[in-house]
C-alpha positions as CSV (number, residue, x, y, z in Angstrom):
1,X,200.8,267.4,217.2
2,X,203.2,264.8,217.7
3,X,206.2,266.8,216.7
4,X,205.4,269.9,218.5
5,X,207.7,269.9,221.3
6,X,211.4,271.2,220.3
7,X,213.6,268.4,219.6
8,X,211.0,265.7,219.4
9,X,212.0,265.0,215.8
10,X,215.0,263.5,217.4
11,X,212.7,261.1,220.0
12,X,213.6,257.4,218.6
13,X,210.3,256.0,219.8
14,X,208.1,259.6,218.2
15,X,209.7,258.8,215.7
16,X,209.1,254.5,215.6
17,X,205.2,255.2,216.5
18,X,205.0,257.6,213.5
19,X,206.7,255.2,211.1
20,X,204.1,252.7,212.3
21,X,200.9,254.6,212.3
22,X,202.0,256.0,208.3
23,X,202.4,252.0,207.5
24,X,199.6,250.4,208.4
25,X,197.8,251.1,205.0
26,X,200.5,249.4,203.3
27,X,199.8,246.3,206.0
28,X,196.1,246.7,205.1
29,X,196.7,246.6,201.6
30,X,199.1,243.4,201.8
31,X,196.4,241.6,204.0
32,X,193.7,242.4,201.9
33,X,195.5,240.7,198.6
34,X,197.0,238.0,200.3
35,X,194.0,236.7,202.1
36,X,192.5,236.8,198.9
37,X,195.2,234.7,196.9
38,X,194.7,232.4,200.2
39,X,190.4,232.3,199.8
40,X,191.0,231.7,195.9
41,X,193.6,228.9,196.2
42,X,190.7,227.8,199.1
43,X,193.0,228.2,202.2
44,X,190.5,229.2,204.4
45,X,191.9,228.9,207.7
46,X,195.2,230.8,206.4
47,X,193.1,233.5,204.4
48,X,191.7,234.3,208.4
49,X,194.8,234.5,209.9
50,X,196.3,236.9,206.7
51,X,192.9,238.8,207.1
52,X,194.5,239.8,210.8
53,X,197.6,241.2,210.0
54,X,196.2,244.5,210.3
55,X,195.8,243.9,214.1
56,X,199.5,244.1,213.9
57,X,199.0,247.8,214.2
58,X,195.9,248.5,215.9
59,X,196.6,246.3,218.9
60,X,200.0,248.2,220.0
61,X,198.3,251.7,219.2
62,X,195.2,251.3,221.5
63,X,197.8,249.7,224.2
64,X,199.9,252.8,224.0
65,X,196.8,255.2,224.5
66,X,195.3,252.8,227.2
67,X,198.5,252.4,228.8
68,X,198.5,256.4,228.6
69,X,195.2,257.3,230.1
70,X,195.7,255.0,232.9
71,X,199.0,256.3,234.5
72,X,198.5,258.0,237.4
C-alpha cells in the first residue's frame, strides 16, 4: 500500500520510512545481544538503556501516524 500511487517509488521520504520500518528487526536483534553482553559483564544500567534502542523505531513511527490522524 505504500507504493501504490504512480511514482511513489521515487518519494525520498516513502522510500526513508520503508527502509526504516524493514530495519527495525535488525535494531531489535542488536539490542537484544548487546544488552545481554551488558547484563553478563553486570552493566546493568547500560544493559537498560541498550534494551531501548528498539524505541529508536517505534517512537518516530507512532509520531508519523499521530501526527497523521491529527491534521485537519
Amino acid at each position: 500500500m505504500m507504493f501504490d500511487a504512480p511514482g511513489s517509488e521515487h518519494n525520498a521520504m516513502l522510500v526513508t520510512l520503508y527502509a526504516v520500518i524493514v530495519a527495525y528487526p535488525l535494531g531489535l536483534i542488536a539490542g537484544i545481544i548487546s544488552s545481554w553482553i551488558a547484563y553478563k559483564r553486570r552493566k546493568f544500567k547500560f544493559a537498560y538503556i541498550l534494551n531501548a534502542i528498539p524505541l529508536l523505531w517505534v517512537l518516530p513511527i507512532v509520531g508519523l501516524f499521530v501526527y497523521a490522524n491529527t491534521m485537519p
